[in-house]
C-alpha positions in Angstrom: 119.6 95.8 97.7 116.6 94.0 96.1 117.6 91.8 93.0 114.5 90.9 91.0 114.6 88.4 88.0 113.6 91.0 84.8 110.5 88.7 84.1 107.4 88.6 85.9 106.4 84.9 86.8 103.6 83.2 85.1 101.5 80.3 86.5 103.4 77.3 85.8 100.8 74.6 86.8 99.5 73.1 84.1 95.7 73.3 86.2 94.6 76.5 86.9 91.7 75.2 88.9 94.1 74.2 91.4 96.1 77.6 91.7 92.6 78.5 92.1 92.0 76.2 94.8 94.9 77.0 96.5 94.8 80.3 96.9 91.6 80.7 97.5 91.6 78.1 100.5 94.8 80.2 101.7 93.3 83.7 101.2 89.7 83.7 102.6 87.6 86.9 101.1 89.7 87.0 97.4 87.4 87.7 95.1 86.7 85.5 91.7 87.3 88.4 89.9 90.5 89.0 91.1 91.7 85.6 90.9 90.5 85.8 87.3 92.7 88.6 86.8 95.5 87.2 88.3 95.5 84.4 86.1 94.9 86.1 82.8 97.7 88.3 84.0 99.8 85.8 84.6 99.3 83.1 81.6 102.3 84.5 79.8 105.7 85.7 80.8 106.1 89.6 80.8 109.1 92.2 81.1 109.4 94.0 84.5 109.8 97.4 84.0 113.0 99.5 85.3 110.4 102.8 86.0 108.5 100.6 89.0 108.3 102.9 92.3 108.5 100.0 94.6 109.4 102.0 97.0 113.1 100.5 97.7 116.2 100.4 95.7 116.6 97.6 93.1 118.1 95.7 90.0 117.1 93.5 87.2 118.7 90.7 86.5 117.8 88.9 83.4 116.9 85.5 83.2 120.0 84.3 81.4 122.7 86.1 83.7 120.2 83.9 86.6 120.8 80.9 84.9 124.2 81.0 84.8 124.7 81.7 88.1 122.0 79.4 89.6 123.7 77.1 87.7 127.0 77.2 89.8 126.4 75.1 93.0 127.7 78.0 95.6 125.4 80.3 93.5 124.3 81.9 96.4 127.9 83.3 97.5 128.2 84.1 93.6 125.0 86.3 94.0 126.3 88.1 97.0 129.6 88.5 95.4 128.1 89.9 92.4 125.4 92.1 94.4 126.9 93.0 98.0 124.1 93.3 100.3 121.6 91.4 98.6 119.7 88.6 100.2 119.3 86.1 97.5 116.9 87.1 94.2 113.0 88.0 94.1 110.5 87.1 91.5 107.2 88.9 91.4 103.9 87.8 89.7 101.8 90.8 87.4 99.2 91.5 90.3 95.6 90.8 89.5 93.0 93.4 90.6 89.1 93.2 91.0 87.1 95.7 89.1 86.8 98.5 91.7 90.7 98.1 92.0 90.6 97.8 96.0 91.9 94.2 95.8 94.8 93.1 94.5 96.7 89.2 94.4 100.4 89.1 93.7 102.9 86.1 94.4 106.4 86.6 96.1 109.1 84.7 95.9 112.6 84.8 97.5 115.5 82.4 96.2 118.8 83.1 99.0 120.8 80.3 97.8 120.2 76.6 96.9 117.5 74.9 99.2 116.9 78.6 101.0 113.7 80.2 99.5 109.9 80.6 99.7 107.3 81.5 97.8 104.1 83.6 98.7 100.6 84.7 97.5 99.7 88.2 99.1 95.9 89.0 99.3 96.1 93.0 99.0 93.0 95.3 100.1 93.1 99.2 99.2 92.0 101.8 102.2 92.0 105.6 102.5 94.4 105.0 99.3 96.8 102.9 100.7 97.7 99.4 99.6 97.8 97.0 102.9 98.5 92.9 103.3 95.3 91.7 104.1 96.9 87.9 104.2 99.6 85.8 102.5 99.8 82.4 102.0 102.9 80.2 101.7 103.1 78.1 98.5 106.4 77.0 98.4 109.4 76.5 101.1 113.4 75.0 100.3 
């Protein structure tokens, strides 16, 4: 069971030049347009939406019932006893696209339990009508 916190991440460095930097040193080919998107997209927190086809089963969790279980120092056994079969929480980023919408940037991140996570940017290319990783780049690793 996927547990994803209800609220898409936004870009919490306070220089978007260097998320810019980053990911485009980690992701060779993105686009400027796409990265452009990404970080309009992503300026401001937003809702994720229960109707998402993501293709696997999942659950909200809101950011306050988060807190006050990340809050607990054995929150990861709290998380699993609360959600049996989960494997920690998710956060997704809104996914910024280039114009012709065949290239996508999204950032992944896991939380398992305290110190246990990673964080990801995905570099996404559309082919035939299908959605495939092109790369990822780590940002982030407890």
């Amino acid at each position: 069971m996927l547990i994803l916190r209800d609220t898409a991440s936004e870009i919490s460095n306070e220089d978007p030049q260097q998320s810019i930097d980053f990911i485009q040193s980690g992701l060779q080919g993105v686009s400027r347009e796409t990265l452009d998107s990404f970080l309009t997209r992503n300026a401001q927190p937003s809702q994720l939406s229960p109707e998402m086809q993501l293709g696997v089963d999942y659950i909200l969790i809101s950011s306050d019932e988060l807190l006050q279980i990340t809050r607990q120092p054995d929150w990861g056994n709290v998380l699993r006893e609360k959600f049996p079969n989960s494997s920690g929480y998710t956060m997704l980023s809104r996914v910024g696209f280039n114009n012709a919408l065949d290239q996508a940037v999204v950032y992944v991140g896991n939380m398992a339990g305290p110190l246990m996570g990673a964080g990801y940017y995905y570099l996404l290319e559309k082919k035939n009508g299908e959605w495939r990783i092109r790369q990822q780049v780590m940002v982030w690793i407890s």
